[in-house]
TORPA-4810 file (N, C-alpha, C, O; in nm, 3 decimals):
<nodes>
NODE_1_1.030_1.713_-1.314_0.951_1.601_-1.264_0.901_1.636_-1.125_0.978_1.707_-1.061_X
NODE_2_0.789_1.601_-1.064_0.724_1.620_-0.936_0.707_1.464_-0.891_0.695_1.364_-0.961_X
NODE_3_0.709_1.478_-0.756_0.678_1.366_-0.720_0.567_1.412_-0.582_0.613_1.484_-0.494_X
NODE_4_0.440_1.371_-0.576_0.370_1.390_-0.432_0.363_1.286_-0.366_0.414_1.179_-0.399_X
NODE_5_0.301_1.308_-0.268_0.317_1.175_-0.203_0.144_1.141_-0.086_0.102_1.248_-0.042_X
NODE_6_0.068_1.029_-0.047_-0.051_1.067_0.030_0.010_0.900_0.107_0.071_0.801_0.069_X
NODE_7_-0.050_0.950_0.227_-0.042_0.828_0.325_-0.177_0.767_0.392_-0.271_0.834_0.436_X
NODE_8_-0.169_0.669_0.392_-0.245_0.594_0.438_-0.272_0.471_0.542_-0.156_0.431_0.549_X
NODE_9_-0.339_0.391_0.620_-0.294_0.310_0.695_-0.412_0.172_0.714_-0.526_0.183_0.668_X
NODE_10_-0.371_0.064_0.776_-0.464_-0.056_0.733_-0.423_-0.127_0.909_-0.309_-0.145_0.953_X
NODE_11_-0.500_-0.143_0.952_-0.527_-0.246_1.054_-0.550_-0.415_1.025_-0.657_-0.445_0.972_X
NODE_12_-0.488_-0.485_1.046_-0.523_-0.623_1.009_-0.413_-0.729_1.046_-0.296_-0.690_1.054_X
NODE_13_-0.440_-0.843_1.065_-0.389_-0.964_1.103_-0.357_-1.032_0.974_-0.412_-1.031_0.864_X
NODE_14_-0.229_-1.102_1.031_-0.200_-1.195_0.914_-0.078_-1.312_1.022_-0.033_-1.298_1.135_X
NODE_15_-0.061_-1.417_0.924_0.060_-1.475_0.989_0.140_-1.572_0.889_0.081_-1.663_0.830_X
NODE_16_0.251_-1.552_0.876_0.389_-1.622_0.770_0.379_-1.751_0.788_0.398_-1.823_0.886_X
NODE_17_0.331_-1.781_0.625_0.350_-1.965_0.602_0.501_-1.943_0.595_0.580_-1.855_0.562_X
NODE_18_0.501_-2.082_0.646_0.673_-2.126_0.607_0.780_-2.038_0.717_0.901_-2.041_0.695_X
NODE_19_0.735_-1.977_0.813_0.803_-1.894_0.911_0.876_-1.953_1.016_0.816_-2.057_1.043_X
NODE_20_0.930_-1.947_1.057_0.971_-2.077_1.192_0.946_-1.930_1.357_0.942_-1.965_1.475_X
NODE_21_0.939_-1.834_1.327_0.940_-1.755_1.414_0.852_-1.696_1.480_0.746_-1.710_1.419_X
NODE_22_0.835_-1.631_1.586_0.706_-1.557_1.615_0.566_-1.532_1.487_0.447_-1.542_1.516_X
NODE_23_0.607_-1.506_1.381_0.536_-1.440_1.296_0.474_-1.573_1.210_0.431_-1.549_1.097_X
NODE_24_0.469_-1.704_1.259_0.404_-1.800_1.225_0.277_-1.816_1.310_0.203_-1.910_1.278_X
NODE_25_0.244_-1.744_1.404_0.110_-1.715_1.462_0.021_-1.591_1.384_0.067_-1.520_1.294_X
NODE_26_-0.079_-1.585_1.426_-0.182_-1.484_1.399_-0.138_-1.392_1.441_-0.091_-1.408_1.554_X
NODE_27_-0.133_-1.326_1.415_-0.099_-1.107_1.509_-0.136_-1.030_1.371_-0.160_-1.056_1.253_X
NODE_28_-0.124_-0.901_1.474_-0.147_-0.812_1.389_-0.046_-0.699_1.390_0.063_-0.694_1.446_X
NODE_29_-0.128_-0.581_1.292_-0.020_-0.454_1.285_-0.101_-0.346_1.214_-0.185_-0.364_1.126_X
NODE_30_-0.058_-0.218_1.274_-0.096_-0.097_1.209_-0.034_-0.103_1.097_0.081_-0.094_1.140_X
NODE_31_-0.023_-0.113_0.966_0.063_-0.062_0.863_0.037_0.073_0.849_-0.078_0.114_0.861_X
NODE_32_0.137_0.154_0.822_0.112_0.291_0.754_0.204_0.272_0.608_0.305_0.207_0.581_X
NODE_33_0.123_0.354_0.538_0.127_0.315_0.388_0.157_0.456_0.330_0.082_0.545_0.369_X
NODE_34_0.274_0.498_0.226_0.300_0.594_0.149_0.297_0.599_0.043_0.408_0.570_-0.001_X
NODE_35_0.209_0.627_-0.053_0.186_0.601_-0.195_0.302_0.726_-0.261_0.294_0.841_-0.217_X
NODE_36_0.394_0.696_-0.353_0.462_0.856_-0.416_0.402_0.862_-0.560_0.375_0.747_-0.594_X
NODE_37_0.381_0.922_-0.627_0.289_0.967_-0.752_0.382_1.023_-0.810_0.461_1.061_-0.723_X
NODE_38_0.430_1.057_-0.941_0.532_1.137_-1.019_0.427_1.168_-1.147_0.338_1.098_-1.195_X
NODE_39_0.471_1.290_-1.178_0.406_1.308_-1.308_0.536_1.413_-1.371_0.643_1.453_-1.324_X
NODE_40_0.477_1.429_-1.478_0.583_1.552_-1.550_0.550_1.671_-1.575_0.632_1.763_-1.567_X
NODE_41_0.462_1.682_-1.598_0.315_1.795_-1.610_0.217_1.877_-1.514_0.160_1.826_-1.418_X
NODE_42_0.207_1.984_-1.545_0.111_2.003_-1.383_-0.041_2.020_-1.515_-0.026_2.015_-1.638_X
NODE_43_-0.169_2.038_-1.445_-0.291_2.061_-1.526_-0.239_2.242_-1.539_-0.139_2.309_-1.513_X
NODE_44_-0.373_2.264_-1.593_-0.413_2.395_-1.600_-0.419_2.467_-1.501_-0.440_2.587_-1.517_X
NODE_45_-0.405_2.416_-1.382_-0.406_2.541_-1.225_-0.252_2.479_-1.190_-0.235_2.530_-1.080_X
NODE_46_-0.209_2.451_-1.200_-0.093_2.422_-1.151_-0.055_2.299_-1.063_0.036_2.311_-0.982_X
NODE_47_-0.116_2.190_-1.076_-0.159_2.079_-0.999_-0.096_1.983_-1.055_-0.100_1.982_-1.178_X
NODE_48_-0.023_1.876_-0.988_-0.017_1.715_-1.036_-0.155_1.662_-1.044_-0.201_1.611_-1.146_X
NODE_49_-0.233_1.678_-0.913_-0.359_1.620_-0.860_-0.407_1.651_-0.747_-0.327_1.684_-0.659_X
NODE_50_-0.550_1.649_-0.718_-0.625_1.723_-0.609_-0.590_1.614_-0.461_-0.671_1.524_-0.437_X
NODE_51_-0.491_1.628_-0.390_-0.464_1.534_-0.297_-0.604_1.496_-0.239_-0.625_1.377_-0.217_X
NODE_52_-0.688_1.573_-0.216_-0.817_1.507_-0.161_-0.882_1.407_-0.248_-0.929_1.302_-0.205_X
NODE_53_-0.883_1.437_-0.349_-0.957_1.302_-0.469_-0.820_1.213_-0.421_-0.872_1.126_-0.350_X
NODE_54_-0.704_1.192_-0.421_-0.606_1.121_-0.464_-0.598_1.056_-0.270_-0.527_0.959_-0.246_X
NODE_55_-0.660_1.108_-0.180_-0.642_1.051_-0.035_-0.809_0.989_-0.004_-0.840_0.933_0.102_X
NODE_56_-0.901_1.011_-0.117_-1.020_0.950_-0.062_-0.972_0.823_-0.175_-0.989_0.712_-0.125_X
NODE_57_-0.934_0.819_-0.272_-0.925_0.667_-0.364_-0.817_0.592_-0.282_-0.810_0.471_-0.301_X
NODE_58_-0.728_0.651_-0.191_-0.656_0.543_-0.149_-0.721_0.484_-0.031_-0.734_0.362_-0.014_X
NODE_59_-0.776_0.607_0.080_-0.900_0.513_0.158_-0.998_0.425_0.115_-1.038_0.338_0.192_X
NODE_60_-1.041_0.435_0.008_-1.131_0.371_-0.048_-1.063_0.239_-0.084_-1.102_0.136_-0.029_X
NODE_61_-0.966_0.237_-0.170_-0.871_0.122_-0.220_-0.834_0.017_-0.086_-0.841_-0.106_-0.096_X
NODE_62_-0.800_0.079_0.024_-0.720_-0.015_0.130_-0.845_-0.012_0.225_-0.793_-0.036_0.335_X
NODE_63_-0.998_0.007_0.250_-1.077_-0.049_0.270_-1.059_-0.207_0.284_-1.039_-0.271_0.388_X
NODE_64_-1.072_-0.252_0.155_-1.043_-0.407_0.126_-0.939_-0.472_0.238_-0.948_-0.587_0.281_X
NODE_65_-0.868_-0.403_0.264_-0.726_-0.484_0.404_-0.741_-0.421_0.473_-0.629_-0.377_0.499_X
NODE_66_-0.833_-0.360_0.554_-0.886_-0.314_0.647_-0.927_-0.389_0.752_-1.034_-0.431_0.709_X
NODE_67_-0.915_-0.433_0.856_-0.982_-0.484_0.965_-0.977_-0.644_0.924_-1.071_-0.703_0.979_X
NODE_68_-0.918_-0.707_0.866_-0.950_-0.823_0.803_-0.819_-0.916_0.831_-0.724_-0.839_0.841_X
NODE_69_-0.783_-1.033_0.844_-0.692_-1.160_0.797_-0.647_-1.140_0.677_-0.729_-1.156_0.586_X
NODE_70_-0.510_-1.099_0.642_-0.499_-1.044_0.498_-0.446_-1.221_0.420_-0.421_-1.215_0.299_X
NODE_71_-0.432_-1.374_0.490_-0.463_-1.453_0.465_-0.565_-1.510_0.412_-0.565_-1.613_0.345_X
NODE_72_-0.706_-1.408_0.459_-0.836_-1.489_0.390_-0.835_-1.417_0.222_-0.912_-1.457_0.135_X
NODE_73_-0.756_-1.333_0.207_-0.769_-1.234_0.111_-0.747_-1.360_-0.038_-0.653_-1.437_-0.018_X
NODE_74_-0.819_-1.382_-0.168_-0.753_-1.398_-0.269_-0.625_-1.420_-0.302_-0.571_-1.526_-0.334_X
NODE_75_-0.583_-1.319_-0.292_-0.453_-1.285_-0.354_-0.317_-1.329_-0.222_-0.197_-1.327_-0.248_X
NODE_76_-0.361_-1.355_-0.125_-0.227_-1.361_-0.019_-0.287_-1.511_0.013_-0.206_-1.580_0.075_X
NODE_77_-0.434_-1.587_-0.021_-0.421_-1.767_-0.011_-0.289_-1.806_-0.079_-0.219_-1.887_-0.018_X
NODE_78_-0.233_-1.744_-0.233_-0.099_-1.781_-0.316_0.033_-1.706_-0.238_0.133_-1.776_-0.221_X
NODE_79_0.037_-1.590_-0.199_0.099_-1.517_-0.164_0.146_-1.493_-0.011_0.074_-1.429_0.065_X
NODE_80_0.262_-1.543_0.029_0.248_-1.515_0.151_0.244_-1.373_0.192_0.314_-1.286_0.140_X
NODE_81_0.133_-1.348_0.318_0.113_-1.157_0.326_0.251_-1.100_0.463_0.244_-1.066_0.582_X
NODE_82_0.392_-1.119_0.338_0.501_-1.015_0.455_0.451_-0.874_0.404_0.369_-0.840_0.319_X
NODE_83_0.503_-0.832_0.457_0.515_-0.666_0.451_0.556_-0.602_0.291_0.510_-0.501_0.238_X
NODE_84_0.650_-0.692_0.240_0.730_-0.719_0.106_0.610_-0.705_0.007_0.575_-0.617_-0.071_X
NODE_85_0.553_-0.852_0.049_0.430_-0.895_-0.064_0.325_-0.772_-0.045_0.227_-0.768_-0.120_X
NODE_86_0.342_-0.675_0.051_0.219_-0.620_0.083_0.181_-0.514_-0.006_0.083_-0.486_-0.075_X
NODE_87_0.371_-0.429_0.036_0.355_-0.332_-0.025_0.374_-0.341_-0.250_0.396_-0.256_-0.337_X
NODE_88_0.351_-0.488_-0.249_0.390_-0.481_-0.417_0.238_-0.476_-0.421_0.190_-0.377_-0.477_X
NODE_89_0.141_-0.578_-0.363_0.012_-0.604_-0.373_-0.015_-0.410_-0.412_0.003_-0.371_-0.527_X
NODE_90_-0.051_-0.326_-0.320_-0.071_-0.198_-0.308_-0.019_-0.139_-0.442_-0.102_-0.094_-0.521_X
NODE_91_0.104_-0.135_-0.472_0.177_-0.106_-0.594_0.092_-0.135_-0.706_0.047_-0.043_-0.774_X
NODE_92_0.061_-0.288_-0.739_0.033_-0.318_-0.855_-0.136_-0.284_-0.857_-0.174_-0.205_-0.944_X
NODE_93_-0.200_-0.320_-0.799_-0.385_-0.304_-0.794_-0.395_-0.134_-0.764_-0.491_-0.082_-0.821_X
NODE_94_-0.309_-0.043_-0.682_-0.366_0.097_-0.659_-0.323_0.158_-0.815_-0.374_0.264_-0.851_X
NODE_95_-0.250_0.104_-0.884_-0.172_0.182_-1.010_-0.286_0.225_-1.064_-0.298_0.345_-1.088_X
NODE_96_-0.398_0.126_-1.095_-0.526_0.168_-1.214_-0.580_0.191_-1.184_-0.679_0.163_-1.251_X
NODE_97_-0.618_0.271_-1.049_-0.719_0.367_-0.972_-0.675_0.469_-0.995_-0.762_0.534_-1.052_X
NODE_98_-0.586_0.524_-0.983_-0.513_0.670_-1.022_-0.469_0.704_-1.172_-0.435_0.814_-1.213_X
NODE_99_-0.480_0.543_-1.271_-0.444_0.593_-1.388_-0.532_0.690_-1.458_-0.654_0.675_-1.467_X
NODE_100_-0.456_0.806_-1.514_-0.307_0.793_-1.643_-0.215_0.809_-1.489_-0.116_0.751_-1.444_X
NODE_101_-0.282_0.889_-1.453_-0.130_0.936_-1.299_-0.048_0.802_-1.307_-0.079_0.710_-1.382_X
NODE_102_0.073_0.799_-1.212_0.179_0.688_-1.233_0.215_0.699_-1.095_0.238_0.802_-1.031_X
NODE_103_0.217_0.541_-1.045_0.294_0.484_-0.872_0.391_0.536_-0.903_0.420_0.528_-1.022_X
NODE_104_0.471_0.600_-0.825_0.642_0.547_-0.839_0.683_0.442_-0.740_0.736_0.337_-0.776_X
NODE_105_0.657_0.469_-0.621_0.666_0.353_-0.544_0.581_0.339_-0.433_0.519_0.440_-0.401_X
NODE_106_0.561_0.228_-0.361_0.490_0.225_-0.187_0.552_0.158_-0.120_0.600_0.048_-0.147_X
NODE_107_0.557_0.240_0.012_0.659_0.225_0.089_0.551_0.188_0.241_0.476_0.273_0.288_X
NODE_108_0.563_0.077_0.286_0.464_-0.001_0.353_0.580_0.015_0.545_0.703_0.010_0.554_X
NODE_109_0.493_0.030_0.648_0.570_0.087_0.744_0.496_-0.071_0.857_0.373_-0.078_0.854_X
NODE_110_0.570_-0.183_0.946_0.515_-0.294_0.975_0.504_-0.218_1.100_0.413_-0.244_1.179_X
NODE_111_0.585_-0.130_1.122_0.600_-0.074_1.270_0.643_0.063_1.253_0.635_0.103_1.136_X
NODE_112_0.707_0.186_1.381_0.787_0.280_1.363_0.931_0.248_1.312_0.997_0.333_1.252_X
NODE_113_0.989_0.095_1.343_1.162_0.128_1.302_1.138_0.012_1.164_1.244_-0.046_1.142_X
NODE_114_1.045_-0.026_1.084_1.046_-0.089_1.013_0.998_-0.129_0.888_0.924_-0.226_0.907_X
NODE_115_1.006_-0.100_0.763_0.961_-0.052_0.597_1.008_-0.112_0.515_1.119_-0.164_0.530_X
NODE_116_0.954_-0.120_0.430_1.025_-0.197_0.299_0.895_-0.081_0.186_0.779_-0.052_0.215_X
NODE_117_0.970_-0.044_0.071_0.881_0.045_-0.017_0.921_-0.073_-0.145_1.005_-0.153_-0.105_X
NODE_118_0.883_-0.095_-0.266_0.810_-0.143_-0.356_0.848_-0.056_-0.487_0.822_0.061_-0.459_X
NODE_119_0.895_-0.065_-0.609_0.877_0.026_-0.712_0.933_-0.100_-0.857_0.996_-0.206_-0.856_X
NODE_120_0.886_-0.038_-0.938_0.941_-0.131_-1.077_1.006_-0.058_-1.153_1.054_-0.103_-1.257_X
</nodes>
């Protein structure tokens, strides 16, 4: 089994319904984002996948939570946007950009001492 891995990162504001703490205001945060990929197979050159195709679809993908209120977003009006919800959001919508390839997990970074990763 192989597992690779491409990182990525999202600038944006958000703030916790139902929070009683600092994090019931507006702020923001760099997230840095680790997608891990597993396959079983390599192709015909010896490859899981061309990390450059596989690091421009994830720039492309997290475009969308880019620079933005991840509150105005669809999916986080139902959802409150923690770090938790963030990195499943990423999990479940990046899966069928890379399919047949397979998530194994994403591992979402709020700060340097602080992560929560995501897997099913």
């Amino acid at each position: 089994m192989y597992e690779l891995a491409i990182k990525g990162d999202i600038a944006a504001a958000h703030f916790l319904r139902g929070y009683e703490g600092k994090c019931k205001n507006l702020h923001g945060h760099t997230w840095q984002i680790e997608i891990a990929i597993i396959a079983g197979d390599l192709d015909e050159i010896g490859m899981v996948a061309d990390f450059i195709v596989l690091k421009k679809q994830l720039k492309e993908f997290l475009t969308a939570l880019d620079h933005v209120c991840l509150n105005d977003l669809p999916y986080f009006k139902e959802v409150n946007p923690t770090t938790e919800n963030i990195a499943k959001y990423i999990y479940t919508n990046f899966s069928p950009v890379i399919a047949p390839l397979k998530v194994q997990k994403v591992r979402v970074w709020e700060s340097d001492s602080a992560s929560v990763t995501y897997w099913e």
